[in-house]
C-alpha positions in Angstrom: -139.2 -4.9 -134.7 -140.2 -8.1 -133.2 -143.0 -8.4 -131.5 -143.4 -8.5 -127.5 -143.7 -11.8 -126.3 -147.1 -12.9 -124.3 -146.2 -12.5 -120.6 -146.8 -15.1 -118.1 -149.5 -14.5 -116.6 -151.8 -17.3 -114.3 -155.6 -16.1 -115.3 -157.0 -18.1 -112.6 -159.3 -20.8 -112.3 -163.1 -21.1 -110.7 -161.3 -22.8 -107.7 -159.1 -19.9 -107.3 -161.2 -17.0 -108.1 -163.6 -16.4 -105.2 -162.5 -13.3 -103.7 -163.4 -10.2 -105.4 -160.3 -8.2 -105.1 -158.2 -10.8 -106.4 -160.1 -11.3 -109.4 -160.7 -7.0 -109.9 -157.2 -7.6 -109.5 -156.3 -10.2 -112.9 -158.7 -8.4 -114.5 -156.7 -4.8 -114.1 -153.8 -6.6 -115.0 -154.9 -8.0 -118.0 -156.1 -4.8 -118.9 -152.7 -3.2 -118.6 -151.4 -5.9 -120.9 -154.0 -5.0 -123.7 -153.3 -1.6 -123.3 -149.5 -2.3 -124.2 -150.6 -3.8 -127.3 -153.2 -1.9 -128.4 -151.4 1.5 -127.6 -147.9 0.4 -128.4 -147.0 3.1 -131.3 -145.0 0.0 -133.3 -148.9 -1.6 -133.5 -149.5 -2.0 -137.0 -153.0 -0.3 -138.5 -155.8 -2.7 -139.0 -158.4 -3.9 -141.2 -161.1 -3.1 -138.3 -159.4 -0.2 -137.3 -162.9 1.1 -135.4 -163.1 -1.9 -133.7 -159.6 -1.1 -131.4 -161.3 2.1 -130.9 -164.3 0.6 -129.6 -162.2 -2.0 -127.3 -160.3 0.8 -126.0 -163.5 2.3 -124.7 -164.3 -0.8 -123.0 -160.9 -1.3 -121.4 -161.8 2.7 -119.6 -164.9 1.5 -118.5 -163.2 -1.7 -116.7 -161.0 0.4 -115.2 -163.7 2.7 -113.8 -165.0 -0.7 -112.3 -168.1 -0.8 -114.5 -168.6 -4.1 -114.3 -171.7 -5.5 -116.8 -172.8 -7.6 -119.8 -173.4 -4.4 -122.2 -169.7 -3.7 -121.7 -168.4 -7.3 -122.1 -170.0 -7.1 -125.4 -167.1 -4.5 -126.8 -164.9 -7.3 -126.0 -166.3 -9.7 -127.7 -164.8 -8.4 -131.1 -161.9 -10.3 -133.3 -159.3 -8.1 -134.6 -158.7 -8.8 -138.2 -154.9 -8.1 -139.7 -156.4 -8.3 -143.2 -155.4 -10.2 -146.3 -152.2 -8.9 -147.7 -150.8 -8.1 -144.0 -147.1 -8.8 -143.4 -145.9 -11.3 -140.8 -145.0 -8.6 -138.0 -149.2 -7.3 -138.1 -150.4 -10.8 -138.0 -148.4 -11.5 -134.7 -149.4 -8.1 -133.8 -152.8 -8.7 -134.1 -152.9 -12.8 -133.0 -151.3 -11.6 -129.4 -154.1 -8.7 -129.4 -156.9 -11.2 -129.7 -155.0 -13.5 -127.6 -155.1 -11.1 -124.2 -158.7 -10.0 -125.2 -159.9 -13.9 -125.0 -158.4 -14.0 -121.5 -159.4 -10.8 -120.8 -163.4 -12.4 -121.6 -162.9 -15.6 -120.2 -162.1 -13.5 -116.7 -164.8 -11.0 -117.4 -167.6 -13.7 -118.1 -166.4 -15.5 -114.8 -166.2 -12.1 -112.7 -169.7 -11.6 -113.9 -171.3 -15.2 -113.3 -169.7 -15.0 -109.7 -171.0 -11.0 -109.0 -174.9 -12.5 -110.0 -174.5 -15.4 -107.9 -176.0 -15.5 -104.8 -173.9 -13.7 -102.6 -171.4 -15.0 -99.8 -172.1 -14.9 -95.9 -170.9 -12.2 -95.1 -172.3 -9.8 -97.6 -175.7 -11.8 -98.0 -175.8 -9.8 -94.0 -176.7 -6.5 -95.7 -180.0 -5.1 -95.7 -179.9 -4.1 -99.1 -179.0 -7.6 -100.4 -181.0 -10.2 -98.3 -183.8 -8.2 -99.2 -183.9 -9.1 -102.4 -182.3 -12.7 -102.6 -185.5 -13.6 -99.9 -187.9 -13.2 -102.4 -186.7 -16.4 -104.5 -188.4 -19.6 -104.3 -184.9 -21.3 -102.7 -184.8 -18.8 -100.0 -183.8 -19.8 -96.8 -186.6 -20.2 -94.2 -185.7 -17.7 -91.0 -188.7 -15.5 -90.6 -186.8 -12.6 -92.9 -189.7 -11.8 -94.5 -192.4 -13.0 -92.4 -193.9 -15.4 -94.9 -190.8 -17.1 -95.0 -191.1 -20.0 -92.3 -190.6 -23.8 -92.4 -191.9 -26.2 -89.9 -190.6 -25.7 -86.1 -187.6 -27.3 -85.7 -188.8 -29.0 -82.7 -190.9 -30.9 -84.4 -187.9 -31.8 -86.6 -185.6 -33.1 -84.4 -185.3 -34.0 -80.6 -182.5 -32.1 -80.1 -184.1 -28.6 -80.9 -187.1 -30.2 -78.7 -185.2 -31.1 -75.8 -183.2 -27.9 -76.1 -186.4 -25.8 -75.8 -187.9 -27.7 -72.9 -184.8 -27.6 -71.1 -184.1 -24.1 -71.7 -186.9 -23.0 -69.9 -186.8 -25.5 -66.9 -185.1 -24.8 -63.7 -181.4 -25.7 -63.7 -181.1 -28.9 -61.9 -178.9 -29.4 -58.7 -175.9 -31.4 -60.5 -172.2 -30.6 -61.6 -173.1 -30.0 -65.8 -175.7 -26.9 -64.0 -173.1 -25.8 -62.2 -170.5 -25.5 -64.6 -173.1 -24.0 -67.0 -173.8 -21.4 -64.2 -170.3 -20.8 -64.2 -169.9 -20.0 -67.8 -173.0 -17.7 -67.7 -171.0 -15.4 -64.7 -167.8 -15.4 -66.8 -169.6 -14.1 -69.8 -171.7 -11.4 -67.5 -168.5 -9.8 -66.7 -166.5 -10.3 -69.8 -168.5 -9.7 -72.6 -169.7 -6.1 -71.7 -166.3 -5.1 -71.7 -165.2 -2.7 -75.0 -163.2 -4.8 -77.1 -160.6 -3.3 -79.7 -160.9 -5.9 -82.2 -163.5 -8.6 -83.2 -161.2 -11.4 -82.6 -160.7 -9.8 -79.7 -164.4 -10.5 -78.4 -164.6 -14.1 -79.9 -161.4 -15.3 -78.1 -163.0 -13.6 -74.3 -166.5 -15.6 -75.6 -164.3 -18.8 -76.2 -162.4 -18.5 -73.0 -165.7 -17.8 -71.3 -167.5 -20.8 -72.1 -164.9 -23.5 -71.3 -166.5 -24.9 -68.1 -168.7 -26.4 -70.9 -167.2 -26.5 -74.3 -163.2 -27.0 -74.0 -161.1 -24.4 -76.0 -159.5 -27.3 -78.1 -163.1 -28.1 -79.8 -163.7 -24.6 -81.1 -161.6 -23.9 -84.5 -162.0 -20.2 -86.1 -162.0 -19.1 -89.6 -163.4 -22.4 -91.3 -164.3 -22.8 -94.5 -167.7 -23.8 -95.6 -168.0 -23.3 -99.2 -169.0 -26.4 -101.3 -167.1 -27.2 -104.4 -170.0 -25.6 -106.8 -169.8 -22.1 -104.6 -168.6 -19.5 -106.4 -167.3 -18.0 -103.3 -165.6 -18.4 -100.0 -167.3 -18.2 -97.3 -165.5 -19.1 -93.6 -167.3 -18.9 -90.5 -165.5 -16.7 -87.1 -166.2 -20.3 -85.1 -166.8 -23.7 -85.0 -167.2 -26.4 -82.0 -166.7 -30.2 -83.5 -166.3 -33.6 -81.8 -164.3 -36.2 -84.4 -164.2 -33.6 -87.1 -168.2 -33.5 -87.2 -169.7 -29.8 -86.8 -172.1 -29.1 -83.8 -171.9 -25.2 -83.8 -171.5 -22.8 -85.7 -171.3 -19.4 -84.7 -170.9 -15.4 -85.8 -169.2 -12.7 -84.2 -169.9 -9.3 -84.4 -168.0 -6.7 -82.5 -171.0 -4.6 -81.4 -174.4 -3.6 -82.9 -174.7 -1.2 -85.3 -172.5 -2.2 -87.7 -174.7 -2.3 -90.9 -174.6 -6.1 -90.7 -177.5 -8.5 -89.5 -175.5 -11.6 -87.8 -178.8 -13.2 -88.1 -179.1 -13.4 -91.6 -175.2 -13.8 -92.0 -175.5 -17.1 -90.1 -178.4 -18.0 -91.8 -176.4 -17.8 -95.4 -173.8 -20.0 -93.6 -175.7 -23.0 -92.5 -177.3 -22.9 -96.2 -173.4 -23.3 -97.3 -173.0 -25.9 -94.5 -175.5 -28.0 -96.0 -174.3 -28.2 -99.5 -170.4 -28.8 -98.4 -172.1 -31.5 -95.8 -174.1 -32.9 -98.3 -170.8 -33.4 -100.6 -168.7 -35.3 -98.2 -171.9 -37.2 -95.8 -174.7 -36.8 -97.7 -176.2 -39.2 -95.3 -176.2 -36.8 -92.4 -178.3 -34.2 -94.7 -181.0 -36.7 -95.4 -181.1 -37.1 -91.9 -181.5 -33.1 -91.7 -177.8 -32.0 -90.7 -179.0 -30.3 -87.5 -176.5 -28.1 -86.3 -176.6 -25.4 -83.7 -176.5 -21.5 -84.7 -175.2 -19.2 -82.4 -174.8 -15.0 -83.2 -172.7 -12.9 -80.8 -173.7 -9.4 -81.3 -171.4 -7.4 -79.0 -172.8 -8.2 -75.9 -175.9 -10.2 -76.6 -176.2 -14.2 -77.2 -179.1 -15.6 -79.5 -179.1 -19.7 -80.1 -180.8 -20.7 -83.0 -180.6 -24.2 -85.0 -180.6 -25.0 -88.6 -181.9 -28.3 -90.3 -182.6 -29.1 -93.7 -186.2 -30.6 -94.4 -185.6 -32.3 -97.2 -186.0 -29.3 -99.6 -185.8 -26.0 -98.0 -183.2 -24.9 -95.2 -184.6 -23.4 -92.2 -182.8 -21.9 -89.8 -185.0 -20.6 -86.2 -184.2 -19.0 -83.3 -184.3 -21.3 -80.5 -184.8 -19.1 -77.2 -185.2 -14.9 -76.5 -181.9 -13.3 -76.8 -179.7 -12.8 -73.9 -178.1 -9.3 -72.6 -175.3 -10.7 -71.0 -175.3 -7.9 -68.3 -174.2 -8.9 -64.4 -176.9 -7.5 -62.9 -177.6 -7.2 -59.2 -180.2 -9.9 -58.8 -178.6 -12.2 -61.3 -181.7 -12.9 -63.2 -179.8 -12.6 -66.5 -177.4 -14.9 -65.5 -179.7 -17.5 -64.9 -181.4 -17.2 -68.2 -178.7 -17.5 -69.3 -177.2 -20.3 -67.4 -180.8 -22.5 -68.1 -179.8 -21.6 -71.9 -176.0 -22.6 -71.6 -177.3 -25.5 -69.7 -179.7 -26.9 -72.5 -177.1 -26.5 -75.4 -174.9 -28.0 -74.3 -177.0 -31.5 -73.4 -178.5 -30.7 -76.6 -174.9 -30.4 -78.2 -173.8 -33.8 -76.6 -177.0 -35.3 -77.7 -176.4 -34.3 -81.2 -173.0 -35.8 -80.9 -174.3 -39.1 -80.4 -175.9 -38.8 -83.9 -173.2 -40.1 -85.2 -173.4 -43.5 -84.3 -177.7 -43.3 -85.1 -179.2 -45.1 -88.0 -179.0 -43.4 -90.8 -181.1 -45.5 -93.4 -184.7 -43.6 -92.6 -186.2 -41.8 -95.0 -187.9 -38.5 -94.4 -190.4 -36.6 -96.6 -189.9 -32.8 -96.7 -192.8 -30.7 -95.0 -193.9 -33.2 -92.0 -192.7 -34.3 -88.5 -190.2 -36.2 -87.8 -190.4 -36.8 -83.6 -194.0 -38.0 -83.5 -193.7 -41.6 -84.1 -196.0 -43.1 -82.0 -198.9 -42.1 -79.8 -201.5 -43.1 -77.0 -204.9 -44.4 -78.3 -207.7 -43.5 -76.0 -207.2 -46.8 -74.1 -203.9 -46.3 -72.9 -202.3 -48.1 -76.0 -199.0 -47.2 -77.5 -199.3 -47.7 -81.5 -196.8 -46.8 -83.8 -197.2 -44.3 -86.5 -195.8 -42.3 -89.5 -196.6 -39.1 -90.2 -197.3 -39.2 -94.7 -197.5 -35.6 -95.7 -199.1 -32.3 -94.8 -203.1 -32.1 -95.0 -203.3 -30.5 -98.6 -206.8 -28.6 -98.0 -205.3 -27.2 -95.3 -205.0 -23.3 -94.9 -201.5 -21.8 -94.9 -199.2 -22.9 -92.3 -201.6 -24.8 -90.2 -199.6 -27.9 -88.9 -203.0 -30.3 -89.9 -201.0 -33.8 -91.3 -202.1 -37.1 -92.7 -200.4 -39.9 -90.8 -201.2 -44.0 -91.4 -200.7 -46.7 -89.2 -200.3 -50.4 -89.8 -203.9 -50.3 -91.1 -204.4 -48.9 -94.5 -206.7 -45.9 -93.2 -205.1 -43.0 -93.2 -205.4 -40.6 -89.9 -205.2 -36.8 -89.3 -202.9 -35.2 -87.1 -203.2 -31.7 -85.6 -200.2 -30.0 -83.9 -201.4 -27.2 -81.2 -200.1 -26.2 -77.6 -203.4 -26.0 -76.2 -206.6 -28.4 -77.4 -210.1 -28.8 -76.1 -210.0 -32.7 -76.1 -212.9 -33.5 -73.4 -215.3 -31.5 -75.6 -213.9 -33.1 -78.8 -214.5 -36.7 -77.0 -218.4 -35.4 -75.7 -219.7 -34.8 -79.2 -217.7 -37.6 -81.1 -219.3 -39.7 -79.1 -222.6 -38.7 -80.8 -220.9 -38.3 -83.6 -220.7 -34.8 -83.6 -217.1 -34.7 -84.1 -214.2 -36.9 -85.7 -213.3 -39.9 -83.6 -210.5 -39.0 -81.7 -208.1 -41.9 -81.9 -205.2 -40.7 -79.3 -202.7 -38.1 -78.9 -199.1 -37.7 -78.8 -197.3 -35.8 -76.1 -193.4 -34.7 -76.0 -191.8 -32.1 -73.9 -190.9 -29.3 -75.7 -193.2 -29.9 -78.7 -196.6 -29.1 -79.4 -199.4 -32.3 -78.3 -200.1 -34.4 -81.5 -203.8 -35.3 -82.0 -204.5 -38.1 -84.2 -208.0 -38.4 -84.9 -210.7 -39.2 -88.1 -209.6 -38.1 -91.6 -212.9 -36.2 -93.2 -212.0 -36.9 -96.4 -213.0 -34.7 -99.6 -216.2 -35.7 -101.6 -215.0 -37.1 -105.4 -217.0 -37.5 -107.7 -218.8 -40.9 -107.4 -217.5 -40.7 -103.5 -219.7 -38.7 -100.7 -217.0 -36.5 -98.6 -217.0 -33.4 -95.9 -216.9 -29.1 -96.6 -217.1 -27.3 -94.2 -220.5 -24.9 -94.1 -218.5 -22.0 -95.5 -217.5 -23.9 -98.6 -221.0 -25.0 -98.8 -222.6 -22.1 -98.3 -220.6 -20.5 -101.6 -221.6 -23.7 -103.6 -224.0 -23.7 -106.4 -226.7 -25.4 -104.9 -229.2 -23.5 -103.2 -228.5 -23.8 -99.8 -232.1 -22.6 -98.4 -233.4 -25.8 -99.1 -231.4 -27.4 -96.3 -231.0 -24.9 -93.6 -233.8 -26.5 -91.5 -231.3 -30.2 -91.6 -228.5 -27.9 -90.5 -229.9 -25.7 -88.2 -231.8 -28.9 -86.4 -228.6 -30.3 -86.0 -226.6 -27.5 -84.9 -229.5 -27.2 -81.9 -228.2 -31.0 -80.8 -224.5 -29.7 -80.8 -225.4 -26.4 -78.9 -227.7 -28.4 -76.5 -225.2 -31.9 -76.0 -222.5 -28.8 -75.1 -225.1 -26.8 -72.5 -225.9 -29.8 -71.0 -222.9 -31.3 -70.0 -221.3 -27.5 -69.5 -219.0 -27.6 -72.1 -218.4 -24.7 -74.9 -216.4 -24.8 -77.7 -215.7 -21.0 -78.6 -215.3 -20.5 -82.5 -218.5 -22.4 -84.0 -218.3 -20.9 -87.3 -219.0 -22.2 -90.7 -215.4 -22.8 -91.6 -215.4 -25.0 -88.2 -218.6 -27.0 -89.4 -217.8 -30.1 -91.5 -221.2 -31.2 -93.6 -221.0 -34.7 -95.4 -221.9 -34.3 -99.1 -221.9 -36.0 -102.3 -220.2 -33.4 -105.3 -222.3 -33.1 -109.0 -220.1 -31.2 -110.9 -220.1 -27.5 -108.9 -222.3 -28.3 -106.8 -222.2 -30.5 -103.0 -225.6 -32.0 -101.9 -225.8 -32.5 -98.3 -226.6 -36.3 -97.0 -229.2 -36.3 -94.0 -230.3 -39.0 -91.6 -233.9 -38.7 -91.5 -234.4 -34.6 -91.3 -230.9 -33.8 -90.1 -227.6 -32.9 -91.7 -224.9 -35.0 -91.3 -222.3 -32.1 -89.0 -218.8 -32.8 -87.4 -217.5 -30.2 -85.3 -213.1 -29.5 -85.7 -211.0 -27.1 -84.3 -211.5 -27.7 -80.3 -208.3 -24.8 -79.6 -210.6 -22.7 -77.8 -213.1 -25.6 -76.5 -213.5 -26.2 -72.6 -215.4 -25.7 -69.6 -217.9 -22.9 -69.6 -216.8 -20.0 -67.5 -213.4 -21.8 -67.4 -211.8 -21.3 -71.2 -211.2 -17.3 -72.3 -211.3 -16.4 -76.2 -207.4 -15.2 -76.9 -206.4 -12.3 -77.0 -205.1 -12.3 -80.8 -208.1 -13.5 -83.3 -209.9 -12.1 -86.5 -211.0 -8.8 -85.6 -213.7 -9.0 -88.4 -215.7 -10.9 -86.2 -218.3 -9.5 -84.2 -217.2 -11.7 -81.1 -219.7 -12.4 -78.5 -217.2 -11.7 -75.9 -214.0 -9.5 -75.9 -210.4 -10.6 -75.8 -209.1 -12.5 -72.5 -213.0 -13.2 -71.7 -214.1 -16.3 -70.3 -216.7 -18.3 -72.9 -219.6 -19.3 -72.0 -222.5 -21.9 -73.5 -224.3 -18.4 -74.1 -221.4 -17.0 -76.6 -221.7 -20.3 -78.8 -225.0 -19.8 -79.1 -224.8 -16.3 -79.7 -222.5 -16.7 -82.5 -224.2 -19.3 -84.4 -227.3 -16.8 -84.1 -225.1 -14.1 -85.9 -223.4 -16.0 -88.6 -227.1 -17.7 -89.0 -228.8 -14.7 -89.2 -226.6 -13.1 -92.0 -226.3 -16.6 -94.4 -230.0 -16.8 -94.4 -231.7 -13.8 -92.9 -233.7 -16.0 -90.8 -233.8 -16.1 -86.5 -231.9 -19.4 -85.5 -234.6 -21.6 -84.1 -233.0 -24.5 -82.7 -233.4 -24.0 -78.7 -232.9 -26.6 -76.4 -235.9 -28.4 -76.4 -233.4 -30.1 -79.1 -231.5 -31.1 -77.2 -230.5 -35.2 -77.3 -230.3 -37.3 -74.1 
């Protein structure tokens, strides 16, 4: 009987394989076929008789869906007709091991795709993200807590801007307005019960076209690169001349087993690799895009930009309920928030047309590019690289200017910088060189780089590195604490307190032998610089926070004020248990 010819069958490509179902699908298919073959009662006996038994055990457990490498092993098997076999079992046999190969080649693929990291909209499960977040190339979003890149607004001016102006009063013009407008359309339309998804997304669109028209936003759009294994598409995107400015998730209401957060997180990673295949100039740049998650009837911005190395993606503003309540308070959140995205939105647009020749290095600021010397003196500067001795996720940076000495830069919201002036003017502190101030962002303060001691080279520790050296320390605890009497008394004197005056706060200059760091004096007194000013102010003026290390026996409790008494006290305590001696230093030390 002649054998059954090979059907036609179209095994797919990589290109064409990235839905599940379809490829379950071949692979079911192509299962049948070997099956017909294998079970066809005109199938000639074989050499390896034992091994059809054991492929016909693997082609049950495909079909119960058990999908692994043990089981692709049964396939990986070559059916032998034997020496003296007539014609009819060789063909037999050769269109066997012909629909097994396929039958591999779709197995291996289904397999490479179901261990690769997973698409958008299943990378949203709990049970997934969980574990795909522990990788080193895991998007930074806060989801685990550790995992956090630098705040996008000190990225890009757009998430800056976006921030300041979201909080701001809505100016009195015609763009307010019309955001107002948008805010009361979704306040009575979103809370609505919607049948269907797309349902919801085409009311949102509607909704917001005082300020983004309905022709900009396109649904459904692919953003898989060419080297994903699967397709992803996104419910919505808002573009101006084919370039993507939003991206955005729909959900039809809470509870759905789904986190739109981490779903849109997934996507903007995708974004990035597709963008960086057709403009790879715009990902250098960062490829800032706006994120925005609808989850029934609740709004969250966030934007995504790609430092370099690592995607981050960050939530720009609180969520918003979009409820019409009586007072209209969440409608002017929300309005403020429309408001900013979309100046922020046309602001992005006008990217287009920037320079796009800079060069950025992953892990620093990229909106600080000058700042204010002390005299009133714009200078120009770039920021080099994060501060390596730094502690974790401090934003402490080494910048340079046209001079070859290289500066350090310290990010913070609030900074006592008339204290930090008083004692580097006795040098007491690092000079403090300027500062750099942008709405939106935290205030850049560029001061003295305290550089590490090498060997050969004297450098800075602080006291708490000293203090665990190998050098015995007793021998210089009457420099220190002489000088640390000047610091207290050059602070009570001109009413000024600094608040956390602890060892790791203290910088001591030092030459290194081997494990050890010996200090450098002038005369009988240790060479100190004071750092870290956060807290530093007037007395009776500045309070301690009311988050710190509760390890610390504090001389005054959370939301306190400070006073030139607490800094005293402290040093007392921290004194008292290095060295079991009384601090003496009073202020009879005091300098003039």
């Amino acid at each position: 009987m002649e054998s059954p010819s090979v059907p036609s069958q179209n095994t797919g490509t990589t290109g064409s394989m990235k839905n599940r179902e379809d490829r379950i699908d071949m692979i079911m298919h192509k299962v049948k076929n070997i099956r017909e073959v294998l079970e066809n009662p005109y199938m000639p006996v074989v050499a390896n008789q034992a091994d059809v038994q054991l492929i016909l055990l693997g082609l049950n457990s495909v079909e119960d869906r058990n999908f692994n490498a043990h089981e692709l092993e049964a396939f990986n098997v070559l059916i032998i007709a034997g020496e003296d076999a007539p014609e009819s079992t060789t063909r037999w046999v050769n269109l066997a091991n012909s629909r097994i190969k396929e039958l591999v080649t779709l197995y291996q693929h289904h397999l490479e795709l179901e261990n690769a990291i997973p698409p958008p909209s299943l990378y949203a499960r709990h049970s997934i993200w969980v574990d795909w977040q522990k990788k080193e190339d895991a998007i930074l979003c806060f989801r685990p807590s550790g995992k956090q890149g630098l705040p996008l607004c000190v990225l890009d001016d757009v998430f800056r801007e976006f921030q300041h102006q979201a909080t701001a009063p809505l100016p009195l013009t015609d763009d307010a307005a019309q955001a107002m407008s948008a805010a009361y359309n979704l306040c009575h339309a979103m809370p609505d019960h919607f049948a269907k998804e797309n349902d919801r997304s085409k009311a949102f669109d509607k909704c917001l076209k005082p300020i983004f028209p309905l022709k900009s936003w396109h649904a459904q759009v692919p953003i898989d690169p060419e080297t994903e294994r699967h397709e992803a598409k996104v419910d919505r995107t808002y573009e101006l001349d084919g370039m993507i400015l939003i991206i955005r998730e729909d959900k039809l209401e809470s509870g759905t087993g789904y986190d739109v957060y981490m779903q849109i997180a997934r996507d903007y990673q995708l974004f990035v690799k597709k963008t960086n295949e057709d403009d790879p100039a715009r990902v250098k740049q960062g490829a800032p895009v706006f994120l925005l998650c609808l989850l029934g009837p609740m709004l969250l911005i966030c934007g995504g930009f790609h430092d370099t190395e690592s995607t981050i993606v960050e939530p720009l503003a609180e969520p918003c309920l979009l409820f019409d309540d009586l007072l209209h308070n969440r409608q002017e959140v929300l309005a403020r928030q429309l408001f900013a995205l979309k100046t922020a939105v046309n602001a992005l647009g006008d990217q287009r047309h920037a320079d796009k020749k800079n060069v950025h290095l992953a892990g620093v600021p990229r909106v600080y590019t000058t700042y204010i010397t002390e005299d009133g003196v714009e200078q120009r500067m770039t920021v080099l690289r994060p501060l390596e001795s730094s502690p974790p996720r401090s934003l402490l940076f080494v910048a340079a200017e046209n001079s070859p000495d290289e500066k350090l830069v310290k990010l913070v919201r609030k900074y006592g910088a008339k204290v930090h002036r008083l004692l580097a003017k006795s040098q007491f502190a690092p000079v403090l060189y300027g500062h750099s101030s942008l709405q939106g962002a935290p205030t850049a303060y560029v001061m003295e780089l305290l550089r590490s001691p090498t060997n050969g080279k004297p450098g800075w520790v602080t006291l708490w590195e000293f203090f665990r050296s190998k050098e015995p320390v007793t021998r210089y605890s009457k420099a220190i604490e002489t000088t640390l009497g000047e610091i207290l008394g050059l602070m009570e004197r001109a009413n000024m307190v600094h608040g956390d005056l602890r060892p790791n706060n203290i910088m001591l200059e030092v030459h290194r032998v081997h494990d050890s760091y010996i200090p450098i004096c002038s005369g009988e007194k240790a060479n100190l610089r004071v750092i870290d000013f956060d807290w530093a102010g007037e007395s009776g003026s500045v309070r301690y926070p009311l988050q710190r290390n509760q390890e610390i026996a504090w001389p005054g409790g959370p939301g306190d004020s400070i006073t030139s008494q607490h800094d005293r006290d402290l040093v007392k305590a921290w004194w008292h248990k290095q060295f079991s001696l009384e601090f003496q230093s009073s202020d009879s030390d005091m300098v003039e």
